[in-house]
matplotlib code that plots the C-alpha trace (Angstrom):
import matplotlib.pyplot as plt

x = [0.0, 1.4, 1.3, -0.4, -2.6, -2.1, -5.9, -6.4, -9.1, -8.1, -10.3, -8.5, -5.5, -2.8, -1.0, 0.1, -0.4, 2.8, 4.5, 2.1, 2.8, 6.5, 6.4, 4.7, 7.4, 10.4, 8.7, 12.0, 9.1, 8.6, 6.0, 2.7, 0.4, -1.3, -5.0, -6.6, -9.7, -10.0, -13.7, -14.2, -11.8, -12.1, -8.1, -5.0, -5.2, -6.2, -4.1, -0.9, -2.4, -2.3, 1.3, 2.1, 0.5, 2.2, 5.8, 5.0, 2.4, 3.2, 2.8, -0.7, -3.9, -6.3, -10.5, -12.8, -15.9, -18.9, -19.9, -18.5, -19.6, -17.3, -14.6, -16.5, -17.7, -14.0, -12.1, -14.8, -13.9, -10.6, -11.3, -13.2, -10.3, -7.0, -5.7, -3.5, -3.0, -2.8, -4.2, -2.7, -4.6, -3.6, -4.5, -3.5, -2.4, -0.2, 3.5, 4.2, 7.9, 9.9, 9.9, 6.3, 5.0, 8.1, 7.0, 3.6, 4.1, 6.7, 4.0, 1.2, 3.4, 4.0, 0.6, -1.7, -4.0, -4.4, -6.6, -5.1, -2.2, -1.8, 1.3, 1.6, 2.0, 3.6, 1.6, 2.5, 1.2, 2.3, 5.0, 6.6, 6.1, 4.5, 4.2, 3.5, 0.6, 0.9, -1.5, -2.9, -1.1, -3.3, -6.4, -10.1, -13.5, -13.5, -11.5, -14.0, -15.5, -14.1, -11.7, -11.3, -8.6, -6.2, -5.7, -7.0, -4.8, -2.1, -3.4, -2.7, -5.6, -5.6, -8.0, -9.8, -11.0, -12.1, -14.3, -15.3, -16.5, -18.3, -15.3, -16.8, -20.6, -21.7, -24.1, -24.2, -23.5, -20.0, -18.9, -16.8, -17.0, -17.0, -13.4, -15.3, -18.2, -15.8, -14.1, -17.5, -18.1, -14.3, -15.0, -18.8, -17.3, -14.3, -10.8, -8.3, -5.7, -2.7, -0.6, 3.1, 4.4, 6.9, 5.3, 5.7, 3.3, 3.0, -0.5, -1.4, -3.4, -3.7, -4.0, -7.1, -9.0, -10.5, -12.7, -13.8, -15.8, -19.6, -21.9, -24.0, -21.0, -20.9, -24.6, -23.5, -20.7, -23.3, -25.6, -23.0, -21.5, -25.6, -25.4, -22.0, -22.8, -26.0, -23.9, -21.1, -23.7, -21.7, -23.2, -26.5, -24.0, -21.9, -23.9, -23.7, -20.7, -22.5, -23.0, -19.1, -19.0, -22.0, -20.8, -16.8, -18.8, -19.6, -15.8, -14.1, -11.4, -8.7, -9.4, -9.9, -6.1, -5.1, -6.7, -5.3, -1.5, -2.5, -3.2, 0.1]
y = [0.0, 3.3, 6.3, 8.6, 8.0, 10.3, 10.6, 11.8, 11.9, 11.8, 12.3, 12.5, 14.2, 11.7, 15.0, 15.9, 12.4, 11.0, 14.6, 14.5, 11.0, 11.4, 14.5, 11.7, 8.8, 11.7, 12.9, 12.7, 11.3, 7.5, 6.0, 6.5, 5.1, 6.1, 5.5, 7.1, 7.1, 7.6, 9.1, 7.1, 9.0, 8.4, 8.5, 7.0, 7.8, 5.0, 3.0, 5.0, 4.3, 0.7, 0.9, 2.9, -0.4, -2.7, -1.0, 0.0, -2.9, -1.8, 1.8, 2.3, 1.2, 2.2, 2.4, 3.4, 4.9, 2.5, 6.2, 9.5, 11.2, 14.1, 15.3, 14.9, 11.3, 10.2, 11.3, 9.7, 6.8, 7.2, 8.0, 4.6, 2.6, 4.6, 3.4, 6.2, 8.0, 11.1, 12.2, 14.3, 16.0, 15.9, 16.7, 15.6, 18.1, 19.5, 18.8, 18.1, 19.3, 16.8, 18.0, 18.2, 15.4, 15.2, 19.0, 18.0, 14.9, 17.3, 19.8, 17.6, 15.4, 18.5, 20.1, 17.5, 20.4, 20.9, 18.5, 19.8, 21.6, 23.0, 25.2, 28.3, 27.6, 28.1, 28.7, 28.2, 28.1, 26.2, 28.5, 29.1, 29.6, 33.2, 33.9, 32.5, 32.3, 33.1, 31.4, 32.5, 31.8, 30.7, 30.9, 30.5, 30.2, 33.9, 33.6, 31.9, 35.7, 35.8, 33.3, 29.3, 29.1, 26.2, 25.7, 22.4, 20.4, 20.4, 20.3, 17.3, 16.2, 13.8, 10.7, 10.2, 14.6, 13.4, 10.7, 12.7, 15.1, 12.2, 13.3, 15.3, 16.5, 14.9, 17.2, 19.6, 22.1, 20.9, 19.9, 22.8, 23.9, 20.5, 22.6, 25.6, 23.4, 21.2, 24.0, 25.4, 21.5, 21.5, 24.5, 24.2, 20.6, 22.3, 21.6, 23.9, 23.7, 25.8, 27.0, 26.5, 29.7, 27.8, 27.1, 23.6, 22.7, 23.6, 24.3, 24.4, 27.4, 29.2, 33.4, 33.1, 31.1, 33.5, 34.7, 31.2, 30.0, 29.6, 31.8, 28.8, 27.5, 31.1, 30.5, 27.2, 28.8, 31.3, 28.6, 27.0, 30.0, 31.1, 27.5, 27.9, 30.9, 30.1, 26.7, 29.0, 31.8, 34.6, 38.3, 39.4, 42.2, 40.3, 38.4, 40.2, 38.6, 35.4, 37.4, 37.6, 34.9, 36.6, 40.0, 39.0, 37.8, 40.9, 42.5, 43.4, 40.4, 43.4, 44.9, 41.2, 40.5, 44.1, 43.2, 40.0, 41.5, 43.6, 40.7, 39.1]
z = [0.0, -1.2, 1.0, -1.5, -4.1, -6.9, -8.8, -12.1, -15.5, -18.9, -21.9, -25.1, -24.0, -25.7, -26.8, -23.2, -20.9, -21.8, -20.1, -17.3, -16.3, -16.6, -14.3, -11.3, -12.5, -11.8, -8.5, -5.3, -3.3, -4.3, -2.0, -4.6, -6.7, -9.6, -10.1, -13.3, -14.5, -18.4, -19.2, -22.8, -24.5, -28.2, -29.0, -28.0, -24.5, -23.1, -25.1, -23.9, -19.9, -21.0, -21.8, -18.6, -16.5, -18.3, -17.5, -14.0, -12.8, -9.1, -9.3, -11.9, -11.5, -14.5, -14.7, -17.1, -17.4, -19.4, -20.7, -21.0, -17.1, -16.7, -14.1, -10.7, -11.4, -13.1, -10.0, -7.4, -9.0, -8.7, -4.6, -4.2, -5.1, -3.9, -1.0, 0.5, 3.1, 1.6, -2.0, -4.1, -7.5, -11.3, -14.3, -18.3, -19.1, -16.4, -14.8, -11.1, -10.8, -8.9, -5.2, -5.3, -3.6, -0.8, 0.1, 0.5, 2.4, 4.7, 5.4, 6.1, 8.4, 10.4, 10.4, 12.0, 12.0, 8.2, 6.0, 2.5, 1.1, -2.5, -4.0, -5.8, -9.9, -12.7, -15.9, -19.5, -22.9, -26.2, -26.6, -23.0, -19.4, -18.6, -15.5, -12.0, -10.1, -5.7, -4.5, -1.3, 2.3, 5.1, 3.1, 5.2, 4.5, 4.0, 0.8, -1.0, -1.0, -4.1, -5.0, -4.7, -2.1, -3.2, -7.1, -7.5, -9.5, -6.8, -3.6, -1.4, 0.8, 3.6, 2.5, 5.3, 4.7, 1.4, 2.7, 5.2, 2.5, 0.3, -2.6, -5.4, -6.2, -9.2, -11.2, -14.3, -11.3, -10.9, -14.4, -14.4, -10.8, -8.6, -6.9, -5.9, -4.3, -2.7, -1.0, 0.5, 1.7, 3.0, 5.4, 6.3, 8.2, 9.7, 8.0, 7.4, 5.0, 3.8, 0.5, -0.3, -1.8, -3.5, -7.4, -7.3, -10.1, -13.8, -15.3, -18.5, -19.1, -22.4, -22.7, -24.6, -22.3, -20.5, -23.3, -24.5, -21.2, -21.8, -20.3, -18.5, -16.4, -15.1, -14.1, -12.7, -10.7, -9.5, -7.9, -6.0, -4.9, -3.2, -2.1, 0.0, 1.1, 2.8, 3.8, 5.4, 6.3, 5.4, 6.3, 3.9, 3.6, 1.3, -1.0, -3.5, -4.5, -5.3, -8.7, -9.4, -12.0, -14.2, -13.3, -14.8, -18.2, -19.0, -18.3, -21.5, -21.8, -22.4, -18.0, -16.9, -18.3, -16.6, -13.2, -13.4, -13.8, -10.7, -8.6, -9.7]

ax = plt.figure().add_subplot(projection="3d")
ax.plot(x, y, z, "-o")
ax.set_aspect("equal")
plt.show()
């Protein structure tokens, strides 16, 4: 039994798996296994996971859906089997750089009193790395004001938080938003968790995204955040922000990339 179980979801990704799953195999930590769940993927992904098992037996276990179900129900899958102590996030398309997991492991080890702990990244396009995203120390349930309060794809969580927490919230709600409703979960029960400023993890994150998210996972994001704040009851006096995701839709692309360098 490994100490962590790293979890992750492909679905045709075979142009940046390979990269991904070499970032885990080069990790200075070695005490993990991989579970992944593919979600149908219609390409050579789950043909390149196959090859991955059959070199590492010990170290990958791989699922797959009967039908295409999305991220939440992929990685709850991917919880019901893993067997370690701790759990630490991935995604396809990302890179864990190699001191990652021993940081992790360190910090939890030493902070009995925190369920999770995510890092501060470093995100790149096609072309290059461009800039590097601080995420928030000592974050609490007062972050999620306006922000999520660990970037998802690295955090490390103990296992026994997420079954605590029932893992993810399957529903067209969370198909893009099953983070943001986790985190309202995570501090109506209690837990705590903290940041490493160190970037210890690469996402992949193109400049252009911002202007291609659809309007309906906006109204999504909306409902979960009236949801958690009646969950967390936060003051009438500040729910107004449960309009921030439909309010930022309507924010030229051009002062959304401005405020973003601010916050930088």
């Amino acid at each position: 039994m490994a100490r962590v179980s790293v979890i992750m979801a492909t679905y045709n990704c075979e142009d940046t798996l390979k990269r991904s799953i070499e970032s885990i195999l080069n990790q200075t930590y070695s005490d993990w296994e991989f579970v992944i769940c593919d979600d149908c993927s219609t390409d050579s992904t789950y043909k390149i996971l196959q090859e991955y098992k059959e070199k590492y037996p010990e170290k990958f276990l791989i699922l797959r859906n009967e039908k295409n179900s999305k991220l939440p129900y992929s990685l709850n899958q991917c919880l019901a089997v893993a067997s370690g102590e701790y759990i630490a996030r991935m995604d396809a398309d990302d890179v864990s750089l190699p001191e990652r997991f021993e940081k992790q492991v360190a910090y939890l080890d030493a902070h009995s009193e925190h369920a999770v702990v995510g890092t501060s990244m470093v995100r790149f396009d096609e072309n290059s790395d461009y800039d590097v995203y601080k995420a928030e120390k000592n974050p609490n349930r007062f972050t999620l004001y306006k922000r999520v309060p660990f970037c998802h794809a690295t955090i490390m969580m103990r296992k026994s938080a997420y079954d605590a927490l029932n893992g993810y919230v399957v529903s067209n709600r969370t198909e893009r938003g099953q983070d943001l409703d986790l985190w309202f979960r995570f501090y109506a029960m209690g837990f705590e968790g903290n940041n490493l400023d160190e970037p210890l993890f690469k996402v992949l994150e193109d400049r252009n995204a911002i202007k291609r998210r659809k309007f309906k996972y906006s109204l999504y994001m909306t409902q979960t955040r009236y949801l958690g704040f009646k969950m967390l009851k936060y003051p009438i006096s500040k729910w107004y922000l449960i309009l921030t995701p439909i309010i930022s839709d309507f924010v030229p692309r051009r002062l959304k990339l401005y405020m973003q360098n601010r916050e930088k």
